[in-house]
C-alpha positions as CSV (number, residue, x, y, z in Angstrom):
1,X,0.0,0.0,0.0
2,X,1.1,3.2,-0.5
3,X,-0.4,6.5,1.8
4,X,1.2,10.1,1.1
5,X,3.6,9.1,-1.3
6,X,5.2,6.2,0.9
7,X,5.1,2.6,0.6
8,X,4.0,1.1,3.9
9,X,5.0,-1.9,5.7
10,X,2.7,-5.1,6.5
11,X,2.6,-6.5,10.1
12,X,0.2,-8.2,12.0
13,X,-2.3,-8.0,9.4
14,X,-2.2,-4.7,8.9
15,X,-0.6,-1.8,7.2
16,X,2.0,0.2,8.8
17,X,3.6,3.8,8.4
18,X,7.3,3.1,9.1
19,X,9.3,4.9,11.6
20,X,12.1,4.5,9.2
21,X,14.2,8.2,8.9
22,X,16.4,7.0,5.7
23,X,14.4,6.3,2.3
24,X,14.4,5.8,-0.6
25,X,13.4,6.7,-4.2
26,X,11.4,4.3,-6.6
27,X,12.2,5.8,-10.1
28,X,10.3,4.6,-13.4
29,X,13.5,3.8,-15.1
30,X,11.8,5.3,-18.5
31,X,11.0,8.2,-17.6
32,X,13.3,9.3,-14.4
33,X,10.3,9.9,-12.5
34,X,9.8,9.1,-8.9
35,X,7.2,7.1,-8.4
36,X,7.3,6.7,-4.8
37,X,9.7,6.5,-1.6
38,X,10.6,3.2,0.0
39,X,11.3,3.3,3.7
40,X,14.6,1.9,5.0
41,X,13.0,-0.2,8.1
42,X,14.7,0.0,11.2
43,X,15.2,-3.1,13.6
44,X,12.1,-2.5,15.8
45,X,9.9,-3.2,12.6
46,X,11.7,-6.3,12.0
47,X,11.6,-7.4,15.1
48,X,7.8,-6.3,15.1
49,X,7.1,-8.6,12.4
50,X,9.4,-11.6,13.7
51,X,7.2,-11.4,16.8
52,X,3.8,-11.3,15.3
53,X,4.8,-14.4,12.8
54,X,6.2,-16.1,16.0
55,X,2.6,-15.3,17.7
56,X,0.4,-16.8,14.8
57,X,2.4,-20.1,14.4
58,X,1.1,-21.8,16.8
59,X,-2.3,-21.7,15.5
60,X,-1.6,-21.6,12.1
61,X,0.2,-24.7,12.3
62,X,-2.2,-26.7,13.6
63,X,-4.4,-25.0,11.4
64,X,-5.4,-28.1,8.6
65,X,-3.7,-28.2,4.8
66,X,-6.7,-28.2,3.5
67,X,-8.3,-25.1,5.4
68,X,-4.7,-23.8,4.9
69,X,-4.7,-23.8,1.1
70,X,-8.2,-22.4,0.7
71,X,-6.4,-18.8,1.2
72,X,-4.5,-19.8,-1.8
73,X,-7.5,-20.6,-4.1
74,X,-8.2,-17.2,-3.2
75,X,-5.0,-15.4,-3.9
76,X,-4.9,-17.3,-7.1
77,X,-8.7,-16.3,-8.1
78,X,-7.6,-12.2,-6.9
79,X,-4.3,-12.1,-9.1
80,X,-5.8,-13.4,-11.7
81,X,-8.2,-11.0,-11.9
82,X,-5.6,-7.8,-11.4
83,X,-3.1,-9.7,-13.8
84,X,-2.4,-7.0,-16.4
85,X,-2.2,-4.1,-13.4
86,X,0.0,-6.2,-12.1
87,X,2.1,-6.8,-14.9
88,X,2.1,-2.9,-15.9
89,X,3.6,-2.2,-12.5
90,X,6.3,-4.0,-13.0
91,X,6.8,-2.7,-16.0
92,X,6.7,1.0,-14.8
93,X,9.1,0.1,-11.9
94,X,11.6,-2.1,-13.5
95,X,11.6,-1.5,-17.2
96,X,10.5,-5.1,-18.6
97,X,8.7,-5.0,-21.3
98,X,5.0,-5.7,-20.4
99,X,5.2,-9.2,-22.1
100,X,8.4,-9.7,-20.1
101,X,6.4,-8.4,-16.9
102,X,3.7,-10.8,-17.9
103,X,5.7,-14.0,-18.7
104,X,7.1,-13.7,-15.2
105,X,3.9,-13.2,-13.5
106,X,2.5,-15.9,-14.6
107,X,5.1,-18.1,-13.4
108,X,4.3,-16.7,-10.1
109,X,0.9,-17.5,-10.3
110,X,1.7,-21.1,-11.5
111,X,3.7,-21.6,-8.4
112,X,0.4,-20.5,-6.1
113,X,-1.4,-23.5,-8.2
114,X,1.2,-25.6,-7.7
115,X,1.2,-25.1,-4.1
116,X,-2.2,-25.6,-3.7
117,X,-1.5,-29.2,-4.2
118,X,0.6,-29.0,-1.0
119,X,-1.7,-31.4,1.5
120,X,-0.9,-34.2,-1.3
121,X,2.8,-33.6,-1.7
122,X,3.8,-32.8,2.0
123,X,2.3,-36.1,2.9
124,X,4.3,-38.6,5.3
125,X,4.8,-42.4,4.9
126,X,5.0,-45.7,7.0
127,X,7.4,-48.5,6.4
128,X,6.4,-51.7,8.4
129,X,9.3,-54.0,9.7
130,X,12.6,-52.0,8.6
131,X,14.1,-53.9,11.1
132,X,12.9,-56.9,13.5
133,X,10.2,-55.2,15.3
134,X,10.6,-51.9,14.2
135,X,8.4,-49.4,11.7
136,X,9.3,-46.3,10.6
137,X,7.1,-43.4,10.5
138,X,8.1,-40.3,8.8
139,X,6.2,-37.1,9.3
140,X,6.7,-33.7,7.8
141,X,6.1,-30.8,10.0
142,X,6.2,-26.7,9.9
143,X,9.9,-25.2,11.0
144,X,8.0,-21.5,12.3
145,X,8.7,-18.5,11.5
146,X,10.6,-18.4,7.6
147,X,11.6,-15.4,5.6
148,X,12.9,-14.6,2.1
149,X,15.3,-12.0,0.9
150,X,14.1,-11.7,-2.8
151,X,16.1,-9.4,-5.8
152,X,15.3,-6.9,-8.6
153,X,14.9,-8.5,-11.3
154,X,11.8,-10.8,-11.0
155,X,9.8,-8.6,-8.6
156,X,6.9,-10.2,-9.4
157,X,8.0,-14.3,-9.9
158,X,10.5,-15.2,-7.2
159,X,8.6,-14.0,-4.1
160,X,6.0,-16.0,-5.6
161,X,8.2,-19.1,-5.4
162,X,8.2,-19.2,-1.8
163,X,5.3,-17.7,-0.2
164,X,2.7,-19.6,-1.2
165,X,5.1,-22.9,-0.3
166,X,5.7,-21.3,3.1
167,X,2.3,-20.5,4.1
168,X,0.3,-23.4,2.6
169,X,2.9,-26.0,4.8
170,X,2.0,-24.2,8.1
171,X,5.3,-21.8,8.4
172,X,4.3,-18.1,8.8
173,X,6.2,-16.1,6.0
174,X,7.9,-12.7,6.1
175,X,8.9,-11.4,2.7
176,X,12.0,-8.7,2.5
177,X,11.4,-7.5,-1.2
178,X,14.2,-5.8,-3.5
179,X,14.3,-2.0,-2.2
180,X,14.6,-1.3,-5.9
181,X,11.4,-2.2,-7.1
182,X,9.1,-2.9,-4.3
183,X,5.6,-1.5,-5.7
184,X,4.9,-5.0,-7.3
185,X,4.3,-7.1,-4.4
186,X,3.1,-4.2,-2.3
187,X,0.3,-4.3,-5.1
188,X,0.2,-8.3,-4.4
189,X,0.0,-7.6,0.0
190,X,-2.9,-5.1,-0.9
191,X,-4.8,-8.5,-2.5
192,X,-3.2,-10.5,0.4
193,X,-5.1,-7.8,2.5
194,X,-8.4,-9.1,0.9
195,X,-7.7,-13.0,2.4
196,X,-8.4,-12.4,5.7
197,X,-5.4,-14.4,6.8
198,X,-4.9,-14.7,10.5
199,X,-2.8,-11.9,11.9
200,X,1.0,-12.2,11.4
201,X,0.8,-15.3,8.7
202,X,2.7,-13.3,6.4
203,X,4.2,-9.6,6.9
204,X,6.3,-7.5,4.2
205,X,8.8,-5.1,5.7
206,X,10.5,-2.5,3.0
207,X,14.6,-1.9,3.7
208,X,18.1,-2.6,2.4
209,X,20.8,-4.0,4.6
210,X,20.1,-3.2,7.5
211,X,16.3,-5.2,7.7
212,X,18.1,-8.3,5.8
213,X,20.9,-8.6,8.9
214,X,17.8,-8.5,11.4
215,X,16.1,-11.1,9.8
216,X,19.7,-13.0,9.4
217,X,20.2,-12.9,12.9
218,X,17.1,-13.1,14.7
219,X,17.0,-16.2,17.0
220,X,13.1,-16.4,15.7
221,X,13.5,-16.9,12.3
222,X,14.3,-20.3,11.7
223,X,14.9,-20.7,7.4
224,X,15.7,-17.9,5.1
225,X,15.2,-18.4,1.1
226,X,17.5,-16.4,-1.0
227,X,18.0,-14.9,-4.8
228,X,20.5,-13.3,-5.6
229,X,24.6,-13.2,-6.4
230,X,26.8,-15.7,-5.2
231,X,28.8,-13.1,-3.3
232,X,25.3,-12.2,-1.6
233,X,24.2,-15.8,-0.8
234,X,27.5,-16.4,1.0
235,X,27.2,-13.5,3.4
236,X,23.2,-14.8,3.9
């Protein structure tokens, strides 16, 4: 969302004006223009949305796959219907060409379908007798709280290849989008807004740096997903 020129951040359910004193500008790369200022998130407002994921999880994981993934019929239904906005954002604030802008979309929305299959593939298995007297049981269970750390140059694909994952396996999901071009999936939160998820399921929080290393080290967040250089990945 964005109020008074400024994007806002996403915690708890709801949107937040940032206490940030360091922004930045959004520029449409065609035309120079700013389009809007992204706030450089302070610690607090990480930490505010650690907490509030780290609150949820213990409902949300017991919360059933299937109730879990009917949130993600929705998102699918809401982006399919704002597709072409969608697309034309990215365009404006990364410079793709709009059939570009849609090609990657789309494989963002194929990854929602895909993970609405999630309460089949996340299944566990038995294996009687492995050993005299013994069976194995496998089980596959939610980590917590998980966040990703996502680049410039798929705004609208690559946080799209972990959320829905994250969310519809019972983790609660904090995404940390490029500072570049961060208009596309505040577009996408707005429709996220619409889901009525339970409080603190997934947050956005805007910043550079500084948010990724309180993410890094929080003793809260328990998996981090990452795109980016190799130089990047090995300091994540």
């Amino acid at each position: 969302m964005i109020k008074d020129g400024q994007l806002l951040n996403y915690i708890g359910g709801k949107w937040k004006h940032s206490r940030a004193t360091e922004f930045l500008d959004v520029r449409n790369p065609a035309t120079a223009e700013t389009m809007v200022r992204v706030p450089l998130s302070p610690p607090d407002e990480v930490d505010e949305a650690v907490q509030a994921a780290q609150a949820a999880f213990a409902d949300w994981r017991r919360t059933p796959p299937l109730q879990r993934i009917q949130y993600l019929f929705k998102l699918k239904k809401l982006l399919d219907e704002h597709f072409d906005e969608i697309a034309r954002l990215t365009v404006d604030e990364c410079g793709k060409t709009l059939e570009e802008a849609r090609g990657e979309l789309q494989r963002g929305v194929e990854n929602v379908e895909i993970a609405i299959g999630i309460p089949t593939l996340m299944q566990g298995y038995n294996s009687e007798d492995i050993a005299r007297g013994i069976d194995e049981h496998m089980f596959r269970q939610p980590v917590g709280v998980v966040a990703a750390i996502t680049p410039f140059n798929f705004p609208g694909m690559i946080p799209l290849w972990f959320l829905p994952y994250a969310i519809a396996c019972g983790n609660c999901f904090i995404l940390k989008p490029s500072e570049k071009v961060p208009m596309t999936m505040s577009r996408v939160f707005d429709l996220i807004d619409e889901l009525d998820l339970p409080p603190g399921v997934i947050s956005l929080v805007n910043g550079s740096k500084g948010a990724v290393d309180t993410l890094l080290d929080h003793p809260l967040v328990r998996a981090i997903s990452f795109v980016g250089s190799s130089p990047v990945a090995k300091y994540v």
